[in-house]
N, C-alpha and C positions, 0 to 999 in steps of 0.2 A: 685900441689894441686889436692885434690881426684876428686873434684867435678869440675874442666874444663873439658869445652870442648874436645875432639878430632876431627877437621874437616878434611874429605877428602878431595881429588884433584876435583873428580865430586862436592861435598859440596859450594866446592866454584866458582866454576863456575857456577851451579845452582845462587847462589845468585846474583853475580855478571850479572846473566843473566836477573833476576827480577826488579835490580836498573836500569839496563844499558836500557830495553827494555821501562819502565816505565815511565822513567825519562825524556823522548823524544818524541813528537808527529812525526808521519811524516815531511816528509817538501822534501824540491827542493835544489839541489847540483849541482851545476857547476863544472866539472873535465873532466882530460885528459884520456883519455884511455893509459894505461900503458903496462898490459898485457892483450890477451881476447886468452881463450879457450871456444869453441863450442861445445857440446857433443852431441852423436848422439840423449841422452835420449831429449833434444829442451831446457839444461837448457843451460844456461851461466855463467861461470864465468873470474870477470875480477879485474885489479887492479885500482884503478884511483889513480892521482896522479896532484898535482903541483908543485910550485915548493920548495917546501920546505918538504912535505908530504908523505904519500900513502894512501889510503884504499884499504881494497878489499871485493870487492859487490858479488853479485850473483843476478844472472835473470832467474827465473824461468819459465821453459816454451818461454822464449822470443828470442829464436834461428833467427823463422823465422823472427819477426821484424828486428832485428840486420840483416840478409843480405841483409833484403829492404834495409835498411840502407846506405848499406855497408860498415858496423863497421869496422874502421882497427885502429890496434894502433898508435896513435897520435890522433885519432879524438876527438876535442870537443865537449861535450855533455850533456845536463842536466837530471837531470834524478829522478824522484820523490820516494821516501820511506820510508823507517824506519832503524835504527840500530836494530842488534841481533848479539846474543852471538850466535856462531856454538861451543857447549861444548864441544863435542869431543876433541877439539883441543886447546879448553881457548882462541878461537880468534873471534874477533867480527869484522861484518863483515855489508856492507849494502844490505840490499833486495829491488832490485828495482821495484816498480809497474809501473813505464811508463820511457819511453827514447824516447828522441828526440834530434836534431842537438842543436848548442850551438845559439841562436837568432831564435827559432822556436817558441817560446813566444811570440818575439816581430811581424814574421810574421802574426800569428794566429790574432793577435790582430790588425794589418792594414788590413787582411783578410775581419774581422767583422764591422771595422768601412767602409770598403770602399763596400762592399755587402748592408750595412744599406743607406749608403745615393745615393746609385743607385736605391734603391729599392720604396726609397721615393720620387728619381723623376720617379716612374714607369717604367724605364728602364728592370723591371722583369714582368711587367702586359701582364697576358694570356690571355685578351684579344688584345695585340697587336702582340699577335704570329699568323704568316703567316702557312699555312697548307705546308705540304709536299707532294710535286706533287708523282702521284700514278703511275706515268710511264713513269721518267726523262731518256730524251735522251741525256742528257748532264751531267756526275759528275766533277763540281773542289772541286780536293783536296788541301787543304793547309796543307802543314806539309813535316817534313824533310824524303826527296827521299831515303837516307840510314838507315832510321830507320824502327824497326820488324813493328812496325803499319802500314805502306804504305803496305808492303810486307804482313802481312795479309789482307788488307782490298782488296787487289791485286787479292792474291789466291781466293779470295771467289766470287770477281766478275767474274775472268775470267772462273773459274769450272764450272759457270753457264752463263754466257751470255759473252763469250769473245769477241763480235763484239760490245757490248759498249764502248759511244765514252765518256774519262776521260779525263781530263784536272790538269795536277799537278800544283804546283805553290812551288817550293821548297823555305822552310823557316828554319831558327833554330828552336828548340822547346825546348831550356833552355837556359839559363843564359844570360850575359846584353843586351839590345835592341831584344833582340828575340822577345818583344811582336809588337814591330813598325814591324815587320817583318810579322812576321802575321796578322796582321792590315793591310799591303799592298795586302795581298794577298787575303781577302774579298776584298778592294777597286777594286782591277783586276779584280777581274769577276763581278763585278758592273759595272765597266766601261766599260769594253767590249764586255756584256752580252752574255758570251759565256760558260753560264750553266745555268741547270734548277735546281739543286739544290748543295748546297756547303757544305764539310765537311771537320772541321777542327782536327785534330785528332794527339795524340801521343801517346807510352806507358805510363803505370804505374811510379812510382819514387817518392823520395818524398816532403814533401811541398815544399822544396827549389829548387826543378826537377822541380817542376809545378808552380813555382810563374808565370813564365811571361802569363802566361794563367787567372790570377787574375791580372792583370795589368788593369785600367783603358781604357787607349787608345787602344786597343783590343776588351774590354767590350762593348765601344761605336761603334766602326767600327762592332761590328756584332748588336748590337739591330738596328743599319741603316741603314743594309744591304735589297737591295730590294729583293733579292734572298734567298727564305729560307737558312738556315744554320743551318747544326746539328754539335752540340759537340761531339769528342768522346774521351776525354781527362784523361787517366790515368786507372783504374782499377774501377770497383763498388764502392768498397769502397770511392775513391778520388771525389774530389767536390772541382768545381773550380766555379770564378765569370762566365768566359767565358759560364760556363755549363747555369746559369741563365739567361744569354744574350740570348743565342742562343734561334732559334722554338723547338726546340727538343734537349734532352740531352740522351744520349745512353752509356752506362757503357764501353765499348769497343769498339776500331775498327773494331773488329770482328763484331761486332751488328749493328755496321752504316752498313754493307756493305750487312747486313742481310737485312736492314730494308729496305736500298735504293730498290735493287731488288727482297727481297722477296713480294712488292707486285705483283710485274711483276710474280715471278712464279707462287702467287697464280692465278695471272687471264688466266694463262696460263693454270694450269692445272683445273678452269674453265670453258675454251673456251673448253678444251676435253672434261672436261665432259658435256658439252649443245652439241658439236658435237656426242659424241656417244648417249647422249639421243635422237635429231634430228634423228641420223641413226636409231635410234631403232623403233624411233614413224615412221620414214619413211617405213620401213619395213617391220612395221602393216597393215601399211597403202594399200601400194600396194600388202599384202596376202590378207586385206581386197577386194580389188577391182578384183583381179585376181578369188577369190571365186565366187565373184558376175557376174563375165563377164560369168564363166563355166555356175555358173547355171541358168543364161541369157540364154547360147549356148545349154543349153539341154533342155528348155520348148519347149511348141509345138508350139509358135509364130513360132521359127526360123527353127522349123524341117517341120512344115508344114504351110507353109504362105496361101499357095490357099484356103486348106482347110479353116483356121480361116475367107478367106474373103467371103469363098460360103455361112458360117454358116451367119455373119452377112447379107449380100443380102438374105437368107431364113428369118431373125429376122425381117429384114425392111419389107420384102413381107408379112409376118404373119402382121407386126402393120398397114401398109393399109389397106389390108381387115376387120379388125378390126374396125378402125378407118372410112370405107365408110359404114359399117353395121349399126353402130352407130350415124351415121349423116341420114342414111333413117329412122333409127324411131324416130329419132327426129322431121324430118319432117314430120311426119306420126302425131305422136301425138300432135303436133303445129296447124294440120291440123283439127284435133278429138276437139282441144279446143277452134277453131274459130267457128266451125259447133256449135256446144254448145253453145257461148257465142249469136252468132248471132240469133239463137231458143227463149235466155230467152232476147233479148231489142224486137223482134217483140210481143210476147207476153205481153208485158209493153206497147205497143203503145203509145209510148210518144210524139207523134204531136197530137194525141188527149185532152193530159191529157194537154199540153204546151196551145194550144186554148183555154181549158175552162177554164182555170187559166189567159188565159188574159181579156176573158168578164169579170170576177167579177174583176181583173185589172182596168178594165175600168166604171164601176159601181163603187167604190168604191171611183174613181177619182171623180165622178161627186158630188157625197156625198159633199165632202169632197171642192170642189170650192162652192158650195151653202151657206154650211157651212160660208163660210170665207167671203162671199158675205153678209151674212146675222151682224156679226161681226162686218165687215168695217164700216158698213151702221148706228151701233149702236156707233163706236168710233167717227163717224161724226157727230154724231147730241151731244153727248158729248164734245166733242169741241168745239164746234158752240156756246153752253152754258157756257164753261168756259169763253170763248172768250168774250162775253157780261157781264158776269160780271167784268172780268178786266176792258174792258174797262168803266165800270161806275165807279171803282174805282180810273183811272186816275189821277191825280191832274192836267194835262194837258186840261183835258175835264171839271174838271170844272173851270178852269180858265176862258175857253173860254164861260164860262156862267154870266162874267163880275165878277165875286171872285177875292180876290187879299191874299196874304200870307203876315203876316206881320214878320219879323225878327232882332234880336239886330245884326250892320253889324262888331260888334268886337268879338263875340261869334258865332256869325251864328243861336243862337237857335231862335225859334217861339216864338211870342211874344202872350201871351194868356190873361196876366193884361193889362185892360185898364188902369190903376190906375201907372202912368209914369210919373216924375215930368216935366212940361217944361224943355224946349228947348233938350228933351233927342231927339238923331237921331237912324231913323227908317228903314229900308231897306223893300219894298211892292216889290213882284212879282206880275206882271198880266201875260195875254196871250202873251203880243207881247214883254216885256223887263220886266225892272227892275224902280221904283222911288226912291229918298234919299228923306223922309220924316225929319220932325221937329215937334215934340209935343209941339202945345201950353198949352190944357187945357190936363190934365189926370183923368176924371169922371168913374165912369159906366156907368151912369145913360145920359150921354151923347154919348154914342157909335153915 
């Protein structure tokens, strides 16, 4: 027919590559490694396979992961991405974005839950990390004696302080029971306190290299450790539970061995530098003193001693005579102001003036008793007058002139109405006592 189609080989592969790439979201693949070539450009390509199957994938860029790895064929491995058509060739193929061992999901994920409930019973709280002593005379290492870690963390101590004293503790550092193994070997230098600070350390490798280092029993023997304890387990990137147990977590072996004794070098090359500052301030010090002593040694104190003592014996002889000049006209003029003062009291004659101030003294005394005599003599005869009238006002006196006081004796008042009914009772004062009167008749006109 005129009007079909004609499709190419590219045509259909193109299409084919639009359905095939579309049609699939990512996702996760469980397979064997069948074939794997490495190319230098860092891509990867391999075959996976089961047992009934193949594919074949490609890893872009993932060289170096793969010889973390170390991918070989047979290995099991999951590994996350997409299908794509490689047109060229009409073959589709998977592109892997991430590879890992075949059960590294399910460790990732005991990872997470057993880091979450250590963490909850505080087993990771920085406030219960120990400080790391600044100048340990003692290191134990726990970790295996044949492995690059020791042997680096080795070279770095000994290049710089080879007369420190280490203590190894050799352990596995993979695969089964290796973690009770190193758990024994915090508990050694706990018991027998025979370090100042302890470090646990291995190479790099991967999650399944480093499990036993997230092993629980491990985790707890280092956060109970009384003896600091640093981690130095796998590579920067690698993070293990052990690293959150420990006081300190260090990316390398290399960097524990850094950190144990670079503070010792730094105080070391501290102590230099306060010793050459000392030297230097010292050696100011004594130019300063040696200047001073010269030019001590060249004044004229010390070139001429006699001399300087004649001058002072002439300074002292000049302030005597000074000083007795000065005391004779003192007394010269002390002399000049008694001559003087004694001239103006004779001309004052004051035993004279002292006399005639005491006869009018004595005149005036005489005044002045006449006075009082005259006074006296006037308060006395006013006396004498009051005196006479009181006593005529007595009621005593005229008692005794035969009067008598009459009184009601339940009131006490004076009784002034004759005018009292009978038998009313009376109380009479005279001079010598008292009567209980009785009114018979009560008149006026009867008094």
């Amino acid at each position: 027919m005129q009007d079909e189609r004609i499709w190419r080989v590219s045509d259909v592969n193109a299409a084919i590559r639009e359905i095939v790439e579309n049609s699939l979201m990512p996702f996760w693949l469980e397979a064997e490694v069948g074939t794997l070539s490495i190319q230098r450009s860092g891509h990867v390509y391999l075959t996976f396979k089961d047992e009934k199957s193949q594919l074949r994938a490609v890893f872009f860029g993932g060289a170096a992961q793969c010889e973390a790895m170390n991918l070989r064929i047979g290995s099991a491995v999951e590994v996350y991405g997409k299908l794509t058509v490689y047109e060229v060739r009409g073959e589709y193929q998977f592109s892997i974005k991430m590879m890992r061992p075949v059960g590294m999901g399910e460790l990732q994920r005991r990872f997470e839950m057993l880091k979450a409930k250590l963490e909850a019973e505080g087993l990771f709280d920085p406030a219960g990390k120990k400080p790391i002593p600044m100048l340990p005379g003692r290191i134990g290492v726990v970790t295996s004696p044949e492995g690059a870690a020791i042997r680096d963390f080795l070279q770095i101590i000994n290049r710089r302080f080879p007369n420190i004293h280490i203590k190894i503790y050799p352990s596995p550092v993979q695969g089964k029971g290796a973690e009770a193994k190193l758990a024994a070997g915090i508990e050694f230098f706990n018991r027998h306190k025979c370090a100042d600070v302890i470090v646990i350390t291995r190479g790099g490798g991967s999650l399944e290299d480093l499990w036993p280092f997230n092993e629980e029993i491990l985790a707890r023997a280092v956060a109970a450790s009384k003896i600091p304890v640093i981690s130095a387990v796998g590579h920067e990137i690698d993070f293990t539970i052990c690293d959150f147990a420990a006081d300190l977590r260090v990316p390398t072996p290399s960097a524990a061995a850094e950190l144990v004794i670079g503070r010792r070098d730094e105080l070391q090359l501290r102590l230099k530098r306060a010793q050459k500052d000392m030297a230097g301030a010292l050696m100011i010090l004594v130019q300063q003193l040696k200047s001073r002593f010269n030019h001590a040694a060249q004044s004229y104190v010390f070139r001429e001693p006699a001399n300087l003592l004649r001058q002072k014996q002439q300074q002292l002889d000049e302030l005597t005579r000074n000083m007795t000049v000065a005391m004779e006209r003192r007394q010269e003029k002390a002399g000049s102001d008694f001559s003087i003062l004694q001239n103006r009291l004779k001309s004052a004659a004051p035993f004279g003036l002292i006399k005639a101030n005491g006869m009018t003294l004595d005149r005036l005394r005489q005044s002045m008793n006449h006075a009082a005599g005259i006074m006296s003599e006037r308060l006395r005869n006013r006396l004498s007058e009051v005196s006479g009238r009181l006593n005529n006002a007595n009621p005593r006196n005229i008692l005794k002139r035969g009067y008598a006081i009459l009184s009601d004796p339940r009131t006490g008042k004076p009784v002034r109405d004759p005018e009292l009914p009978p038998g009313s009772r009376l109380k009479a004062v005279v001079e010598l006592g008292t009567l209980e009167l009785t009114v018979e008749h009560g008149e006026r006109d009867r008094l």
